[in-house]
C-alpha positions in Angstrom: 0.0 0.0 0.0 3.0 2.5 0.9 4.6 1.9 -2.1 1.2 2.4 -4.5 1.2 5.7 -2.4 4.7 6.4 -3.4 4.0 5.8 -7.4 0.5 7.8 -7.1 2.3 11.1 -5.1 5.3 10.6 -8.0 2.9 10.8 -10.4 1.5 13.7 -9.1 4.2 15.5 -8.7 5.0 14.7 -12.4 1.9 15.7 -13.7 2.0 19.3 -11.3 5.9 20.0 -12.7 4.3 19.4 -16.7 0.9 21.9 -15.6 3.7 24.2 -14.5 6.1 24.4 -17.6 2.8 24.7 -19.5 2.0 27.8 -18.0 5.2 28.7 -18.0 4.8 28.4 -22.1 1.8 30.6 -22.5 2.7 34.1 -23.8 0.9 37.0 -23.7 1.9 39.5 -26.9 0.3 42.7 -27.7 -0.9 43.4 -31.5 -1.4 46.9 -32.8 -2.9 48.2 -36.2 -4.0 51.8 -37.3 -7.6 52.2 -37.6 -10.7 52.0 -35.2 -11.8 49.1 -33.7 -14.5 47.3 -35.9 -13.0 48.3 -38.9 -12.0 45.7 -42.1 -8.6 45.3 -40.1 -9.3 45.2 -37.2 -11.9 42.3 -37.8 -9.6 40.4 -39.8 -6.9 41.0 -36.6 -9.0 39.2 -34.0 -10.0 36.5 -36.3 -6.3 35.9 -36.9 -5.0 35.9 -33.4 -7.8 33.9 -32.3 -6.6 31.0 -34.9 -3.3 31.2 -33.4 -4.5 31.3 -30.0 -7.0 28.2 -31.2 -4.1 26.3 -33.5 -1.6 26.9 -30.4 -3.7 25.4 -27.8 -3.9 29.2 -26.0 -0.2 28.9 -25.6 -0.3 32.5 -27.4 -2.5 34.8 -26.7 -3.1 38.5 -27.7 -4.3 41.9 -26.6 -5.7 44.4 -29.6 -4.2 48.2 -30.1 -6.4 49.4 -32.8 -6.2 53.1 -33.6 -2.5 53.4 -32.8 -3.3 53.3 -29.4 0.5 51.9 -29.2 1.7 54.7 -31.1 2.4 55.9 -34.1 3.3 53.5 -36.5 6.7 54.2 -36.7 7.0 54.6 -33.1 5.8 51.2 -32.7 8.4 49.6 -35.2 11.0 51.0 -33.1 9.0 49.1 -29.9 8.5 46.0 -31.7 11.9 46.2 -32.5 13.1 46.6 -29.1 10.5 43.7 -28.1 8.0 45.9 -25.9 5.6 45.0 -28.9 5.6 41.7 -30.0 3.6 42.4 -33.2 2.3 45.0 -35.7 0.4 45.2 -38.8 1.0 48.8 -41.0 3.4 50.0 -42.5 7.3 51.0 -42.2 9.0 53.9 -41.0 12.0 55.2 -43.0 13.7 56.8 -40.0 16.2 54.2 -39.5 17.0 53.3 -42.7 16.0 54.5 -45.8 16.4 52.1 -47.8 12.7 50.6 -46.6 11.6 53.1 -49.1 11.4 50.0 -51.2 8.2 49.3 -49.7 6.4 52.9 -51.1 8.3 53.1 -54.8 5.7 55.5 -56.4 4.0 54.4 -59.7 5.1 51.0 -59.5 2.2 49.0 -59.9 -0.9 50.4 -60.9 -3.4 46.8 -60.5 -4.5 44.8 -57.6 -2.5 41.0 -60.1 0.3 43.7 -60.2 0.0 44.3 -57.0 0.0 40.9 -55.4 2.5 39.4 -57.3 5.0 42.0 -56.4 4.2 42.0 -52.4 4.0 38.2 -52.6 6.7 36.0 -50.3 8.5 35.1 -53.3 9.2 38.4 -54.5 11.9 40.1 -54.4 10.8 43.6 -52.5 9.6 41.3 -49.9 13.2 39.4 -49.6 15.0 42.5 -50.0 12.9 44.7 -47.0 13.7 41.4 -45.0 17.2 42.2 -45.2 17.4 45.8 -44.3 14.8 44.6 -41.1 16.9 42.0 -40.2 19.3 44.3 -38.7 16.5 46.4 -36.6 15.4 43.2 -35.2 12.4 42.7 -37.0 10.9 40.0 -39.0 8.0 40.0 -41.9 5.3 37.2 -41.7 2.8 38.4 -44.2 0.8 41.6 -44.6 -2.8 43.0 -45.2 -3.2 44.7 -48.9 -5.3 48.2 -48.7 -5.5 50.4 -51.3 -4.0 52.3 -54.3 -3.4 55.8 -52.6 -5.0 59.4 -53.8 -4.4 62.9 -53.0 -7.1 64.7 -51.0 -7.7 68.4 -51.4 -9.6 71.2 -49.8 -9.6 73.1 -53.0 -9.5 71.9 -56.8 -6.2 72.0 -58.4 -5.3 73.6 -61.2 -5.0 71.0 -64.1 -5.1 68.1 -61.4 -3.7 65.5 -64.1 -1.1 67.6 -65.6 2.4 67.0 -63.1 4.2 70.3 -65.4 1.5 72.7 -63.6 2.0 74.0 -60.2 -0.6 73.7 -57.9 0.1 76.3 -55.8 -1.0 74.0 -52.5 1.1 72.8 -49.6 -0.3 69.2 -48.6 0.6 66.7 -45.7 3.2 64.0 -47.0 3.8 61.2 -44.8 7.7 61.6 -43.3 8.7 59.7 -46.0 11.6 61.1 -48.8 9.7 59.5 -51.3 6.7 60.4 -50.5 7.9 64.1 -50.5 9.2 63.5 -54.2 6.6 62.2 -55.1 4.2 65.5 -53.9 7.4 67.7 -55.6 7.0 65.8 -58.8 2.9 66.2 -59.5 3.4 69.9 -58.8 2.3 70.4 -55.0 4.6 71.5 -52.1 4.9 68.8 -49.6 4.8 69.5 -46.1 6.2 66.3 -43.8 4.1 65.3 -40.8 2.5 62.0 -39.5 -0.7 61.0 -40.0 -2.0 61.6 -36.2 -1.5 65.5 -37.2 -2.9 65.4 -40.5 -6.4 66.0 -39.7 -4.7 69.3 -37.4 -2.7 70.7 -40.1 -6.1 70.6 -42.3 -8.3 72.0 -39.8 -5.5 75.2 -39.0 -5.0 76.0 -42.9 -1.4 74.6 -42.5 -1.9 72.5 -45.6 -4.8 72.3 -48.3 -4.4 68.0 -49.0 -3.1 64.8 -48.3 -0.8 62.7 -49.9 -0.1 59.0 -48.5 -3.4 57.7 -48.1 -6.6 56.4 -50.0 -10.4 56.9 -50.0 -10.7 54.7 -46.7 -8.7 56.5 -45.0 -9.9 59.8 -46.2 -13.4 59.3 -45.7 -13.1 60.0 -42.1 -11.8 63.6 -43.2 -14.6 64.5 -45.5 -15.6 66.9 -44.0 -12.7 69.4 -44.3 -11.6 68.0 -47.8 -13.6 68.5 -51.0 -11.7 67.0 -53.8 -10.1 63.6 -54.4 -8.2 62.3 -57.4 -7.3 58.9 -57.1 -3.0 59.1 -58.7 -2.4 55.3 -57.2 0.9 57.0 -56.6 1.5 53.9 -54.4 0.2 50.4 -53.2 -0.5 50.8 -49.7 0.6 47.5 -48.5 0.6 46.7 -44.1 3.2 44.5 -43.5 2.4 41.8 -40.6 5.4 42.0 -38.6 7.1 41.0 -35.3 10.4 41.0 -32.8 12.7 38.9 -34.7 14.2 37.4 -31.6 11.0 36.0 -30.4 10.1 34.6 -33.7 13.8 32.6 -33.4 12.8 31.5 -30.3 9.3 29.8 -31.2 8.7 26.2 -32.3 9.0 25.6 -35.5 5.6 24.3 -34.7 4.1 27.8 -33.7 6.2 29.4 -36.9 4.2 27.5 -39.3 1.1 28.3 -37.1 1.5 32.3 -37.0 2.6 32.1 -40.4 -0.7 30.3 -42.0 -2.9 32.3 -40.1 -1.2 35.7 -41.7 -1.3 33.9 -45.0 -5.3 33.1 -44.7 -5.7 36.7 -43.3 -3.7 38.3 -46.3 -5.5 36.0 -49.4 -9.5 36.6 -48.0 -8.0 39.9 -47.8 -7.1 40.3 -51.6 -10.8 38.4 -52.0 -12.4 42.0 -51.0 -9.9 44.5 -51.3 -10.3 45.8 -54.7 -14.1 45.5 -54.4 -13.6 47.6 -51.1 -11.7 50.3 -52.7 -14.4 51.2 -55.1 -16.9 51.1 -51.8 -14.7 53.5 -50.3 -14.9 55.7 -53.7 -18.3 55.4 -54.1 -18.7 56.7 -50.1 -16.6 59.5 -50.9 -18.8 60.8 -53.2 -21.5 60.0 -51.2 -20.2 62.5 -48.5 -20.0 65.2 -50.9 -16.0 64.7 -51.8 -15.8 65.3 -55.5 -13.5 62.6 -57.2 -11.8 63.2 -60.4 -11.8 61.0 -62.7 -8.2 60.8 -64.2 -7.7 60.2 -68.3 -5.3 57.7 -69.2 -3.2 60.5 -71.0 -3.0 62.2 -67.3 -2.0 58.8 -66.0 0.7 58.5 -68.4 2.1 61.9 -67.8 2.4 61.4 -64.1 4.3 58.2 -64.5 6.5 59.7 -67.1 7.2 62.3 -64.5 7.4 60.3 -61.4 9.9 58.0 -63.5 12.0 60.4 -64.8 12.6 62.7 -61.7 12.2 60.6 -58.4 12.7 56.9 -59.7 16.9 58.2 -60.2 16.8 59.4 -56.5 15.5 56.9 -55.0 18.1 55.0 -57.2 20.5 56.5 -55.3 19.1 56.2 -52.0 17.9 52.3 -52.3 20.9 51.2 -54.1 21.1 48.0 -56.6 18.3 46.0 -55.2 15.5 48.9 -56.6 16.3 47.9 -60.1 16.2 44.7 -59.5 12.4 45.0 -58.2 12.0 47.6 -61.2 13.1 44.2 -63.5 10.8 42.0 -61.7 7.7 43.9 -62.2 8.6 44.8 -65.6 9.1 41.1 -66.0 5.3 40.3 -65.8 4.3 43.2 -68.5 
């Protein structure tokens, strides 16, 4: 009897040492995104992290930042980098290195195949932004697709689709350099500042438009902007993204987990995102925002410009690895 005692109490003690390294397993990350809670991202967020959470066995589980609550979005690279954040979806800062301007190459792509062949794991922007993150501590699981990005205006521009004309309009560009050529190059007169002090530089007069978003993102500005034209000056592309150093440490079991559910996120994603884009048009103009409705000629001209002006300087800035994503989308034409 003493000794079934024995084998029962070593047995417990077993099974209490295993319930302890369990818990000892379960990791509680924080998640941050730009835009309100209940919005297309954030929806698509907590369905994600509840499949890891499910797939993992609640071995990881997550608490939800929408509306930058963490920070601005380069702030919070910086903090997922450090590892106060484990992960992030939006996109990257330049700040650190400039070469990430990779990610916002203007007139690039101009359609949603274009666009998800070039921002796909195989491609090469995505293997190339992993190697300038690598170094900041910070590694790329997927992303969310948004939209083709527009300029928003108080006022109607002179000539809108004609780059040679001056505007005679200072607009918000994101603190990007290419961004700010970009704004040089179609005739306006960019004026750097984040996107949380957008909506104050329009309210105050400082600027007269926005450069560096799209219609769903504007929308919530339509009442202090009037006009809209719709460049596609870039793909707006969130990267999913998290502390590099914790990824190295997972499982390869809870890799391949994290990994498939950013990969189901980003393809429902591309399901609905073009059809969401025109939505987000059509509200505009339901709010009262006129949207122009560029020629093809217009088109033509602002790529000629963009490519002959910013694509050298960027050139410059990016090194070798920008033609070599110039090649790859020229590949497919």
């Amino acid at each position: 009897m003493k000794k079934l005692l024995l084998i029962i109490g070593c047995c417990l003690m077993t099974m209490a040492v295993h319930a302890q390294s369990g818990l000892a397993k379960q990791q509680a990350w924080k998640i941050g995104h730009v835009r309100p809670a209940g919005s297309a991202i954030d929806n698509d967020v907590r369905a994600m992290t509840e499949g890891i959470s499910a797939a993992t066995g609640g071995s990881i589980n997550f608490a939800i930042y929408p509306a930058n609550k963490l920070g601005d979005y380069s702030v919070v690279q910086e903090r997922v980098s450090f590892g106060e954040v484990e992960m992030y979806v939006g996109p990257f800062g330049t700040t650190v290195d400039k070469k990430l301007m990779l990610a916002f190459v203007p007139f690039l792509v101009d359609t949603w195949p274009e666009a998800q062949r070039l921002y796909s794991a195989s491609s090469p922007l995505i293997g190339h932004l992993q190697d300038f993150l690598e170094p900041l501590n910070i590694k790329i699981i997927g992303g969310w697709p948004v939209y083709f990005g527009g300029i928003a205006l108080t006022d109607e521009p002179e000539e809108p689709g004609n780059p040679d004309v001056s505007k005679d309009m200072i607009i918000r560009v994101p603190p990007i350099r290419s961004f700010e050529l970009t704004a040089r190059a179609l005739g306006y007169t960019p004026y750097p500042i984040t996107w949380m002090y957008a909506k104050m530089g329009l309210k105050t007069g400082m600027v007269k438009g926005l450069i560096g978003g799209g219609a769903e993102g504007y929308k919530g500005l339509s009442k202090l902007i009037s006009y809209y034209i719709p460049v596609k000056d870039h793909f707006e592309y969130w990267f999913v993204y998290m502390n590099l150093e914790l990824w190295e440490s997972l499982p390869t079991e809870q890799q391949q987990i994290i990994t498939a559910q950013v990969q189901q996120m980003e393809a429902k994603r591309y399901q609905v995102a073009e059809r969401d884009e025109q939505h987000n048009l059509e509200a505009l103009k339901e709010l009262g925002v006129n949207v122009y409705d560029l020629k093809e000629a217009e088109y033509e001209a602002m790529r000629r410009a963009i490519k002959k002006d910013v694509w050298p300087q960027l050139r410059k800035d990016i090194g070798p690895t920008f033609d070599e994503v110039v090649q790859f989308v020229e590949s497919s034409n």
